[in-house]
N, CA, C and O atoms as CSV, one atom per row, in Angstrom:
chain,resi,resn,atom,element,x,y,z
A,1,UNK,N,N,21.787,-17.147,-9.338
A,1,UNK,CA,C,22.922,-16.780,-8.523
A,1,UNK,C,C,23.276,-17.959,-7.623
A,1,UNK,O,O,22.308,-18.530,-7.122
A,2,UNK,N,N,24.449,-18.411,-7.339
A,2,UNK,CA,C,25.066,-19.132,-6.330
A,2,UNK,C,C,25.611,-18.392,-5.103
A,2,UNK,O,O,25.601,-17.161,-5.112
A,3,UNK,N,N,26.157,-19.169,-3.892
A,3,UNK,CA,C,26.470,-18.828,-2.849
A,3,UNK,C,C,27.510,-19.161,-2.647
A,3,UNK,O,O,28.020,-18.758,-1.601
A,4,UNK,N,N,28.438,-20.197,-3.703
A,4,UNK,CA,C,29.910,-20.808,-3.677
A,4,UNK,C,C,30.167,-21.042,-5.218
A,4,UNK,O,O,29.530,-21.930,-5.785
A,5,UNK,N,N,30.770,-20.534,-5.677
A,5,UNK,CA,C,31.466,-20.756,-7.288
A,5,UNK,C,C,31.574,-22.474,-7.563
A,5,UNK,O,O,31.555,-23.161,-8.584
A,6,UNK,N,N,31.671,-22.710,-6.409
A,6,UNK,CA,C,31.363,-24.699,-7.056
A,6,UNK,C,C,30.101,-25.178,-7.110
A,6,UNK,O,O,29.827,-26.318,-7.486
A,7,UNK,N,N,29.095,-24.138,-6.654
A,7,UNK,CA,C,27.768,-24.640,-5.977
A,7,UNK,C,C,26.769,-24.131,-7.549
A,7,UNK,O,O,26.665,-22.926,-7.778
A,8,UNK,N,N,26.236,-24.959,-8.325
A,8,UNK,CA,C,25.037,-24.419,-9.184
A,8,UNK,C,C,24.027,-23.072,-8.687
A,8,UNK,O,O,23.941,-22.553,-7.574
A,9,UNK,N,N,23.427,-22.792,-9.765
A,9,UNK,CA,C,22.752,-21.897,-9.076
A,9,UNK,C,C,21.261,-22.038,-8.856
A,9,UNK,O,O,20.615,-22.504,-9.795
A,10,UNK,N,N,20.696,-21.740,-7.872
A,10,UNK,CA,C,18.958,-21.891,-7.454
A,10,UNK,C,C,18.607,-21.256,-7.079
A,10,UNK,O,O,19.220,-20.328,-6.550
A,11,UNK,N,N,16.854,-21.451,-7.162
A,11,UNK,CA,C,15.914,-20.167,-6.760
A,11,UNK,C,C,16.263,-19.637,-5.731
A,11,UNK,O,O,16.422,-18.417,-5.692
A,12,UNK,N,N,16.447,-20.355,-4.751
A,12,UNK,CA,C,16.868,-19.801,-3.233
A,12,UNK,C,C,17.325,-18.795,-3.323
A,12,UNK,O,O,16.774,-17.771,-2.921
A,13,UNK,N,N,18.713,-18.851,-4.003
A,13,UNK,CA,C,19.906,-18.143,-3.529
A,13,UNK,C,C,19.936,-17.044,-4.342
A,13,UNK,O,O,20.650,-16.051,-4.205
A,14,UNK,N,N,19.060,-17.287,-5.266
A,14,UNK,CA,C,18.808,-16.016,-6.548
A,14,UNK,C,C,17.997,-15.543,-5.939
A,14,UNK,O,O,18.295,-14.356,-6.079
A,15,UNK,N,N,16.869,-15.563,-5.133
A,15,UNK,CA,C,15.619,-14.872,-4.448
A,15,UNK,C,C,16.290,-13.955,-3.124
A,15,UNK,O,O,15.984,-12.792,-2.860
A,16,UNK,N,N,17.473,-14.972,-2.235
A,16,UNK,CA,C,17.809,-13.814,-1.520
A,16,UNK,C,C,19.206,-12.686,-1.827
A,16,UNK,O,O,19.722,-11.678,-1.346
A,17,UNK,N,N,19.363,-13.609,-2.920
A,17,UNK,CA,C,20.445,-12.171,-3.111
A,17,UNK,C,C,19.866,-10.944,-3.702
A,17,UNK,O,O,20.382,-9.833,-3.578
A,18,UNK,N,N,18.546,-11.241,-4.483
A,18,UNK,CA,C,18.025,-9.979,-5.123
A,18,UNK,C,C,17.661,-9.381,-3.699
A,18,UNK,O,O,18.020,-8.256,-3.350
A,19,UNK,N,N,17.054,-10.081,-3.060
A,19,UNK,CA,C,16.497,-9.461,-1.824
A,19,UNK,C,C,17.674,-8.283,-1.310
A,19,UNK,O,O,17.615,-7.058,-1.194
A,20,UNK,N,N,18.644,-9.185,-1.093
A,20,UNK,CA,C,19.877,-7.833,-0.325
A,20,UNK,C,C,20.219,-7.432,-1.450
A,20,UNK,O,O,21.407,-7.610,-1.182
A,21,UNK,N,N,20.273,-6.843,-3.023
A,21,UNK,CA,C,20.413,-6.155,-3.537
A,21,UNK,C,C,18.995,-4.990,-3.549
A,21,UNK,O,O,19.159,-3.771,-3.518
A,22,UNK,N,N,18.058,-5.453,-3.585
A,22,UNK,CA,C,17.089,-4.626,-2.822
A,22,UNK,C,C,17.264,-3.848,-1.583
A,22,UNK,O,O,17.649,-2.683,-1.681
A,23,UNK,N,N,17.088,-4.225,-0.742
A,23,UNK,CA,C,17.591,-3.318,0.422
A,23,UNK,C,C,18.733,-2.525,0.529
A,23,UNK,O,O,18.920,-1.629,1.352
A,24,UNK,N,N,19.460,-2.892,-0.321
A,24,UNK,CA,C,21.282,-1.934,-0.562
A,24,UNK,C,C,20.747,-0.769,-1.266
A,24,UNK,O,O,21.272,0.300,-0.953
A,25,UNK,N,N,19.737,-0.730,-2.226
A,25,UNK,CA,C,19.188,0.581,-3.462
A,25,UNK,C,C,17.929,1.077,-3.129
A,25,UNK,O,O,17.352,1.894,-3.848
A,26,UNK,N,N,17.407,0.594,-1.972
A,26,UNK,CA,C,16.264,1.069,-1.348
A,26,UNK,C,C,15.852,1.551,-0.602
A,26,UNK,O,O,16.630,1.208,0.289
A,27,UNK,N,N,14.958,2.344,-0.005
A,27,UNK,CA,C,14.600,2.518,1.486
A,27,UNK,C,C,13.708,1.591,2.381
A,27,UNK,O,O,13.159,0.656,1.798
A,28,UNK,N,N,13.523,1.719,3.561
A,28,UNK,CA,C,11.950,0.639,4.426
A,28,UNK,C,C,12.277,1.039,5.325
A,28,UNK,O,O,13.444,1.311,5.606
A,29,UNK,N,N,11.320,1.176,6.007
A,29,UNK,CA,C,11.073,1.694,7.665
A,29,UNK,C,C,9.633,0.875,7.586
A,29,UNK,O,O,9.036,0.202,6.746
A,30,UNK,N,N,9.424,1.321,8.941
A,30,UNK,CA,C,8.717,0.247,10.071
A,30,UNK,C,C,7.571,1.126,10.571
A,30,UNK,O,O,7.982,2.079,11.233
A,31,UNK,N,N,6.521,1.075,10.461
A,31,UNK,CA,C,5.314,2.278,11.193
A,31,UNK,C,C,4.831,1.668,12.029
A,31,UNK,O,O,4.078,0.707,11.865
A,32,UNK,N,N,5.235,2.190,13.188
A,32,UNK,CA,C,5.209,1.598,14.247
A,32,UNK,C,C,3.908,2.591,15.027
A,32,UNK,O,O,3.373,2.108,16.025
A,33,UNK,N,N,3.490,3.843,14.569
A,33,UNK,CA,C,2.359,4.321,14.978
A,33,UNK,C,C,0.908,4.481,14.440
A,33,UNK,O,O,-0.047,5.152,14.833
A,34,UNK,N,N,1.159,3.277,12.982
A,34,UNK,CA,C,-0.578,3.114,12.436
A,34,UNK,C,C,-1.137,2.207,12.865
A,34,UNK,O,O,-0.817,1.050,13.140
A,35,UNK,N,N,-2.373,3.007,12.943
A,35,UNK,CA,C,-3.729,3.025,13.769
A,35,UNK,C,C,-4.235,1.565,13.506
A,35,UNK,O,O,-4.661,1.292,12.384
A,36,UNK,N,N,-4.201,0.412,14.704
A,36,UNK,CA,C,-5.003,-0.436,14.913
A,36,UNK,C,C,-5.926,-0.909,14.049
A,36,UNK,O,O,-6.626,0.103,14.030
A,37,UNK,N,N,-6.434,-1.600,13.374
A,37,UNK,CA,C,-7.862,-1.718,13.081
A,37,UNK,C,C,-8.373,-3.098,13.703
A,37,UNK,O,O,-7.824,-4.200,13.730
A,38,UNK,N,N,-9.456,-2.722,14.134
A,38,UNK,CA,C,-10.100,-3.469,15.274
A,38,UNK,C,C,-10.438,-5.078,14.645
A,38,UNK,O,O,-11.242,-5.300,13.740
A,39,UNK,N,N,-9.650,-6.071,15.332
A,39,UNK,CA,C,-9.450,-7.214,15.340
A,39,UNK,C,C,-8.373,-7.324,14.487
A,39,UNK,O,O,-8.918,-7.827,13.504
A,40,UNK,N,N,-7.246,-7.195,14.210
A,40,UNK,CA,C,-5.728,-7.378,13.614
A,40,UNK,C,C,-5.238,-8.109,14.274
A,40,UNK,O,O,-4.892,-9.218,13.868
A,41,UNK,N,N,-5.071,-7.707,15.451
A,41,UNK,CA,C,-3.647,-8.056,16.501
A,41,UNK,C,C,-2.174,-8.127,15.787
A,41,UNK,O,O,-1.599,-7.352,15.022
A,42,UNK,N,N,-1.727,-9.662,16.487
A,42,UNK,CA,C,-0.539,-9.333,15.923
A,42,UNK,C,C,-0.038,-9.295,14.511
A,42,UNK,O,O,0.891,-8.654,14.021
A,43,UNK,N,N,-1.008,-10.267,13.901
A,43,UNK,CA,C,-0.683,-10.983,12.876
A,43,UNK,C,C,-0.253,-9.604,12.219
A,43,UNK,O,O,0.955,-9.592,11.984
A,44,UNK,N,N,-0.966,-8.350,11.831
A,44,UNK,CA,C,-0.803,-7.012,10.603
A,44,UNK,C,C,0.685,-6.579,11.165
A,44,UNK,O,O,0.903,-5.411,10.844
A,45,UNK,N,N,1.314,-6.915,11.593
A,45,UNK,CA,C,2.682,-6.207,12.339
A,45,UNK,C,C,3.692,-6.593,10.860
A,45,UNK,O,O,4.456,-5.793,10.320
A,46,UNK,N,N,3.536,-7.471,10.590
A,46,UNK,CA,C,4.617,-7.903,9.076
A,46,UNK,C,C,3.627,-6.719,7.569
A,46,UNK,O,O,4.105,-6.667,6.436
A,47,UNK,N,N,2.446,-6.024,7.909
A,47,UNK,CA,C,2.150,-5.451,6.765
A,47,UNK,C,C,2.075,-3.440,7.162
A,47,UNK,O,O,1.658,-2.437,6.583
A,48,UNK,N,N,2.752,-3.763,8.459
A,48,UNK,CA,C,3.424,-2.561,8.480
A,48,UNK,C,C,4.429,-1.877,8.153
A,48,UNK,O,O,4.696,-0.779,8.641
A,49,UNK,N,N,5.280,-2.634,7.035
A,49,UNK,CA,C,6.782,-2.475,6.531
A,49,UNK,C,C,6.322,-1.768,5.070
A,49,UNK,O,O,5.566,-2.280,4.243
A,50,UNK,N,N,6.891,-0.633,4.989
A,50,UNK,CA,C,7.125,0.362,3.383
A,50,UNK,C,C,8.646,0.103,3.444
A,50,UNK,O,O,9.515,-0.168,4.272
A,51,UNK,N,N,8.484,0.360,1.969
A,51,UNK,CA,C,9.443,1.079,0.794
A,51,UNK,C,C,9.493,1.713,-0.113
A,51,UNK,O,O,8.420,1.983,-0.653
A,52,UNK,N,N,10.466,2.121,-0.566
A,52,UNK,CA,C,10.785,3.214,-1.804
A,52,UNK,C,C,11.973,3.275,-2.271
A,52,UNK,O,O,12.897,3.550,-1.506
A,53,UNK,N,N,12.214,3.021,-3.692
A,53,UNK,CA,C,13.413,3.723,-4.215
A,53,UNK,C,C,14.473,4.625,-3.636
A,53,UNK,O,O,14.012,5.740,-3.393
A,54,UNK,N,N,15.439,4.522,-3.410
A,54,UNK,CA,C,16.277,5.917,-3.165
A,54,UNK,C,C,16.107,7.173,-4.342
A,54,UNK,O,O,15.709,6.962,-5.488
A,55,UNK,N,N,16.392,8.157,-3.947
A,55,UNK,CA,C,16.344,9.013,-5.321
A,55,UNK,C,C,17.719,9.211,-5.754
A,55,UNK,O,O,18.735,8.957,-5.106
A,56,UNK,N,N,17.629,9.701,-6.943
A,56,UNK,CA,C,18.977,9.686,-8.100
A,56,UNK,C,C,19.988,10.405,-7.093
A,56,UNK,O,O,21.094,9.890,-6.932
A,57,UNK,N,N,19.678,11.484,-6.461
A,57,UNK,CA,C,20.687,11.539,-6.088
A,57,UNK,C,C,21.791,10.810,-4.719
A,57,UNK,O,O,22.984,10.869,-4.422
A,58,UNK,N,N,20.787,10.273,-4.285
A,58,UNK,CA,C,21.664,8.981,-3.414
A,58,UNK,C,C,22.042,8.058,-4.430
A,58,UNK,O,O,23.197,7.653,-4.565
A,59,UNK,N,N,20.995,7.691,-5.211
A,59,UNK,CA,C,22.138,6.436,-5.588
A,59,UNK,C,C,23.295,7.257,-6.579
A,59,UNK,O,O,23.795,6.424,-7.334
A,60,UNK,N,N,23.725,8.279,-6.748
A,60,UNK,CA,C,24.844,9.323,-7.952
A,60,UNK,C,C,26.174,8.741,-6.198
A,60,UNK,O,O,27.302,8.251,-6.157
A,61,UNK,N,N,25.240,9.146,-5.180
A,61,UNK,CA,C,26.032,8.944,-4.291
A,61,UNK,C,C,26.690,7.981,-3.736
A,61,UNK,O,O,27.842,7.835,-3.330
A,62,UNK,N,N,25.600,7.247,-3.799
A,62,UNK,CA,C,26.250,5.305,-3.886
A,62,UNK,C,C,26.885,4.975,-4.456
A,62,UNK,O,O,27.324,3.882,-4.101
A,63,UNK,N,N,27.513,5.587,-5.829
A,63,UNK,CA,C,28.154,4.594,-7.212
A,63,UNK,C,C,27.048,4.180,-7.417
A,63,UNK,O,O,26.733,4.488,-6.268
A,64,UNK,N,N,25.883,3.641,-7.921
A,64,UNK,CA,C,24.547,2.995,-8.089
A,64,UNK,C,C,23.895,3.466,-8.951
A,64,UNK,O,O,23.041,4.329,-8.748
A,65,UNK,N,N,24.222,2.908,-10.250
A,65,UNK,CA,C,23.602,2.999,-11.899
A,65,UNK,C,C,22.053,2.808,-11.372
A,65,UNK,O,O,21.707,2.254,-10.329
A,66,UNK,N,N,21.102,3.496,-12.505
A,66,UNK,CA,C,20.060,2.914,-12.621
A,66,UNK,C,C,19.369,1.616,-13.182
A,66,UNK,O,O,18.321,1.077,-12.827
A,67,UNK,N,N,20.438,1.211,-14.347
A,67,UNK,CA,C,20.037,-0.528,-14.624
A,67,UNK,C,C,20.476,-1.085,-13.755
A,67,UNK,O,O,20.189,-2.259,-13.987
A,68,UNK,N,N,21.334,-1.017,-12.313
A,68,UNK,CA,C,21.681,-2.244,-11.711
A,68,UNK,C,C,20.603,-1.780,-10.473
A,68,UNK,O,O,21.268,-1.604,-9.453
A,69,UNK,N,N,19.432,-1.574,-10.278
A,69,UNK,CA,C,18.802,-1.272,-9.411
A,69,UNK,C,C,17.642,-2.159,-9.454
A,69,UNK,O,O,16.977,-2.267,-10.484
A,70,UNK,N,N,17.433,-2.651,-8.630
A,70,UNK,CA,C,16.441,-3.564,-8.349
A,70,UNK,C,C,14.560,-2.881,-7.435
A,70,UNK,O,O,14.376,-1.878,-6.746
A,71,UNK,N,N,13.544,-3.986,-7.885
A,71,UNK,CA,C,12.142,-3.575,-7.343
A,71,UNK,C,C,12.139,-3.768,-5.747
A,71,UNK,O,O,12.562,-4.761,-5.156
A,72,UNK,N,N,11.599,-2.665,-5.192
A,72,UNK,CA,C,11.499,-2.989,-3.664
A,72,UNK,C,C,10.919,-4.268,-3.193
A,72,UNK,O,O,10.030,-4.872,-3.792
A,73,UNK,N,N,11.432,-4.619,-2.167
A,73,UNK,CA,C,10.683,-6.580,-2.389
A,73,UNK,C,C,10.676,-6.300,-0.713
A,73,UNK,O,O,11.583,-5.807,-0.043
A,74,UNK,N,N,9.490,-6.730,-0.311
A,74,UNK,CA,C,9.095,-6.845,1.183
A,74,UNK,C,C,10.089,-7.436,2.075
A,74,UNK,O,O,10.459,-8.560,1.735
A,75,UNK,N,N,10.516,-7.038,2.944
A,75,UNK,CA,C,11.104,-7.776,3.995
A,75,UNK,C,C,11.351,-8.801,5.175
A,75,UNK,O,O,12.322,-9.104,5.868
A,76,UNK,N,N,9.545,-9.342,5.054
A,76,UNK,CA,C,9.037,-10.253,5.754
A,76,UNK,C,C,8.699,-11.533,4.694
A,76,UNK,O,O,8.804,-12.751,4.842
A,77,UNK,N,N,8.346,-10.885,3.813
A,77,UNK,CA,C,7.585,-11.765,2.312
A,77,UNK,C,C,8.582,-11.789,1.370
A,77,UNK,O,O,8.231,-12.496,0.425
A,78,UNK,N,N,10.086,-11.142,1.168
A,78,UNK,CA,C,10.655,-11.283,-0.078
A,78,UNK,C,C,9.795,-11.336,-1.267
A,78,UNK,O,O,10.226,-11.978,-2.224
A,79,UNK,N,N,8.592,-10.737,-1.368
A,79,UNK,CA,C,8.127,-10.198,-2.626
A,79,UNK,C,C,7.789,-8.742,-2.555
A,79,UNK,O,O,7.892,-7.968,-1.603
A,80,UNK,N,N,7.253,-8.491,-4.090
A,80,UNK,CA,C,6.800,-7.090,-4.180
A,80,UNK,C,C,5.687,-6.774,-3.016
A,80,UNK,O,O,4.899,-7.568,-2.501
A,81,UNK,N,N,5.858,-5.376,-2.758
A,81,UNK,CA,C,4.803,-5.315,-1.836
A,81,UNK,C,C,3.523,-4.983,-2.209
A,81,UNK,O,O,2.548,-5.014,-1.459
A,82,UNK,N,N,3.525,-4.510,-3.931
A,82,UNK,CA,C,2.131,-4.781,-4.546
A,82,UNK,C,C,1.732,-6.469,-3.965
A,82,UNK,O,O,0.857,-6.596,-3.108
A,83,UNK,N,N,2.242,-7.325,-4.357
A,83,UNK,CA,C,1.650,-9.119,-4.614
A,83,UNK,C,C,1.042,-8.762,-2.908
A,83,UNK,O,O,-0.118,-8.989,-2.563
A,84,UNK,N,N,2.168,-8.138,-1.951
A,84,UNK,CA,C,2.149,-8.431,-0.239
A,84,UNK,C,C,0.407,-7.775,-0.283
A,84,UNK,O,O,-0.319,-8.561,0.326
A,85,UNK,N,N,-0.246,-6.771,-0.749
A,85,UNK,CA,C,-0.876,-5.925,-0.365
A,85,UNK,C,C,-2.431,-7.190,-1.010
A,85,UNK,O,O,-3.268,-7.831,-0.376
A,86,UNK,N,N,-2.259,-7.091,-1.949
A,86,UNK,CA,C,-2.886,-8.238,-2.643
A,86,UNK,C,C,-3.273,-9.316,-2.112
A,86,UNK,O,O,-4.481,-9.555,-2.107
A,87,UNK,N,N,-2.328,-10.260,-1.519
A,87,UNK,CA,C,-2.601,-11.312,-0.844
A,87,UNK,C,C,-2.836,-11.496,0.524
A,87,UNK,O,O,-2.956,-12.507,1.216
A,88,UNK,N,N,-2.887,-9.919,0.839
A,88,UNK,CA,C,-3.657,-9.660,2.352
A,88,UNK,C,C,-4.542,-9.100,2.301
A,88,UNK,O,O,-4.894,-8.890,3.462
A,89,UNK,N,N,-5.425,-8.533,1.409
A,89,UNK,CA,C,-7.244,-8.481,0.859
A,89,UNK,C,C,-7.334,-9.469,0.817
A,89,UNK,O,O,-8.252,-9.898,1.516
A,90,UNK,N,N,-6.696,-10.302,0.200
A,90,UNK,CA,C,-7.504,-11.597,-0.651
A,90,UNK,C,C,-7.785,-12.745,0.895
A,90,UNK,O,O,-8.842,-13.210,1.322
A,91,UNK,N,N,-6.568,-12.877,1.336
A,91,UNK,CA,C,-7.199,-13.346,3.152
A,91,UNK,C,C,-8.165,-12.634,3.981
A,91,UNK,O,O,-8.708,-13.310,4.854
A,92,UNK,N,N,-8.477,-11.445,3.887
A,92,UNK,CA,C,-9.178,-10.515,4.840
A,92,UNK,C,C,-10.773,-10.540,4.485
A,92,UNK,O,O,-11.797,-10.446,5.161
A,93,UNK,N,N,-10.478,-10.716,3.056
A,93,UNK,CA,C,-11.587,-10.809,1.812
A,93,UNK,C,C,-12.688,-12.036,2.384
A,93,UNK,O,O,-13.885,-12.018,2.673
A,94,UNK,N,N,-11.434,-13.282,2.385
A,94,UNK,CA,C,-12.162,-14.660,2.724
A,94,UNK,C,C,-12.028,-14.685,4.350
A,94,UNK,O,O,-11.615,-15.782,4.726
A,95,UNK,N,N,-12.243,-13.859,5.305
A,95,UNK,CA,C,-12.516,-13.850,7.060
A,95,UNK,C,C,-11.465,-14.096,7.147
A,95,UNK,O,O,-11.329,-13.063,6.492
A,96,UNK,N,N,-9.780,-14.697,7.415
A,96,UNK,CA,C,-9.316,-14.994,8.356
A,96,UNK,C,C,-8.636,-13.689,8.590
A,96,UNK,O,O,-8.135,-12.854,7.837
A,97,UNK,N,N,-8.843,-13.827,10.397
A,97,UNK,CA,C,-9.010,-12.614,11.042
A,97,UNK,C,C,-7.834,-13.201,12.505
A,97,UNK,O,O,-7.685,-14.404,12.723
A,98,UNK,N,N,-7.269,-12.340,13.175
A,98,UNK,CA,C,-6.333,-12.468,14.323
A,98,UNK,C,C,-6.809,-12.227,15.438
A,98,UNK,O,O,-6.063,-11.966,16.382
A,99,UNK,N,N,-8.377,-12.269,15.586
A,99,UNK,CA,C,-9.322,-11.870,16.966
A,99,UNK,C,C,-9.859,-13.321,17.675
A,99,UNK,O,O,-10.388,-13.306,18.786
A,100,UNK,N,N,-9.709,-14.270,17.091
A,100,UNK,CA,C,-10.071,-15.651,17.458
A,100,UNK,C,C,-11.725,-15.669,17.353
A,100,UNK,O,O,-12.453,-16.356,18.070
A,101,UNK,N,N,-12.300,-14.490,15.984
A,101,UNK,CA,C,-13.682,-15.111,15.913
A,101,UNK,C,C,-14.002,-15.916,14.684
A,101,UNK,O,O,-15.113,-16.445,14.634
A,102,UNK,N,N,-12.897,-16.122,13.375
A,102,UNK,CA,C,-12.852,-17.226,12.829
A,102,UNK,C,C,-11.591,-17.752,12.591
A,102,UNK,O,O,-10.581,-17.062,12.448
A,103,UNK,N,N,-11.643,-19.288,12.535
A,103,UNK,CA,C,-10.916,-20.384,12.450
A,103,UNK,C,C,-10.488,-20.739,10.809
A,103,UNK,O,O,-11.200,-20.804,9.807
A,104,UNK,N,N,-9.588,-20.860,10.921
A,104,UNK,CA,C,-8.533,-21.461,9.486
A,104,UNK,C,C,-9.694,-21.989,9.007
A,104,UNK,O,O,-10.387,-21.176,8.395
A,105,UNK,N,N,-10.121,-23.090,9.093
A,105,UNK,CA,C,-11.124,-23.996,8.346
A,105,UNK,C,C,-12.653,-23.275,8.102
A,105,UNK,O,O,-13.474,-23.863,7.398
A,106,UNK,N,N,-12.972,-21.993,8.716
A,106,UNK,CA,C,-13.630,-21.366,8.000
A,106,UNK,C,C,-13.084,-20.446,6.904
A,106,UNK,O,O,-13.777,-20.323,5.894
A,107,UNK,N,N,-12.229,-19.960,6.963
A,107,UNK,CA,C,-11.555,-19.095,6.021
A,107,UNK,C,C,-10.948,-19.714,4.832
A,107,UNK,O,O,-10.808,-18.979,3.855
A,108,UNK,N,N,-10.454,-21.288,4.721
A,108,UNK,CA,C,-10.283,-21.649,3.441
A,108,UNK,C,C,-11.195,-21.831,3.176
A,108,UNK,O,O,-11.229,-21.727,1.950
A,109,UNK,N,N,-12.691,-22.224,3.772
A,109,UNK,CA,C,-14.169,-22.713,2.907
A,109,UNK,C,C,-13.979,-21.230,1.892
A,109,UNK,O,O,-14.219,-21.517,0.720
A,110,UNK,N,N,-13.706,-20.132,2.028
A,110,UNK,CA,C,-14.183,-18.819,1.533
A,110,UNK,C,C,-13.494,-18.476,0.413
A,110,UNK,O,O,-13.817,-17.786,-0.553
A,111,UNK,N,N,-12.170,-19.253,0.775
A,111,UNK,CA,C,-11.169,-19.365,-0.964
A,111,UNK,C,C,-11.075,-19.854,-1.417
A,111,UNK,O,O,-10.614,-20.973,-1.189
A,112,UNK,N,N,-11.565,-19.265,-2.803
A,112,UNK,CA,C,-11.962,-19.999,-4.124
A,112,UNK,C,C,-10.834,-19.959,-5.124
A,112,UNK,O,O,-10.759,-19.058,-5.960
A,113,UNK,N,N,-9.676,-21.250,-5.008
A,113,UNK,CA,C,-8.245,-20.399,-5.673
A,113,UNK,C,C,-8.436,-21.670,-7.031
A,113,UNK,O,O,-7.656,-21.679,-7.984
C-alpha cells in the first residue's frame, strides 16, 4: 500500500494501513483494573490492551464483508497479539523485569536467539 498515488509502495505504509483497517473491523479496550503482579510496574501497561473481532452482526451493520476483514493486530506492537503474548514470556522467561532487580545485560546473557 502507498500513502500518495505517486509514492511506491512499502512495508511501512502497508503495516499501518492494515493496522487502521484493523481497528475499523475490530474491537480493544484497555484493562485498566488487572491485578498487578508483583514487580511489573510500568513497563506491563502496553500488555494490558485486548481484542476481538466484531460479530457478524456489526460488521452486516458496517457494510463490512467477511473477506475484507482483517487479524486483530496490537495497538502498541502493530502485531498479532498471539506473537505480543509470546514475546513477553520469552523476556520474562530470560529475567528482564521493571523492579530494578535485573539489568538489560543480565537478561540478554539469558537469550538464547
Amino acid at each position: 500500500m502507498r500513502d500518495k498515488p505517486t509514492v511506491r509502495a512499502d512495508g511501512y505504509h502497508t503495516c499501518y494501513a492494515l493496522a487502521g483497517l484493523s481497528h475499523a473491523v475490530n474491537r480493544y479496550w484497555y484493562e485498566e483494573e488487572q491485578e498487578e503482579e508483583e514487580g511489573t510496574g510500568r513497563l506491563m501497561a502496553a500488555f494490558r490492551w485486548r481484542g476481538e473481532r466484531a460479530g457478524d452482526g456489526e460488521l452486516r451493520e458496517w457494510g463490512v464483508e467477511e473477506e475484507d476483514c482483517v487479524e486483530c493486530v496490537h495497538p502498541v506492537f502493530v502485531i498479532p497479539f498471539a506473537r505480543v503474548e509470546e514475546a513477553r514470556v520469552m523476556f520474562a522467561e530470560a529475567g528482564f523485569r521493571d523492579d530494578g532487580q535485573q539489568g538489560i545485560e543480565e537478561g540478554v546473557g539469558k537469550l538464547a536467539v
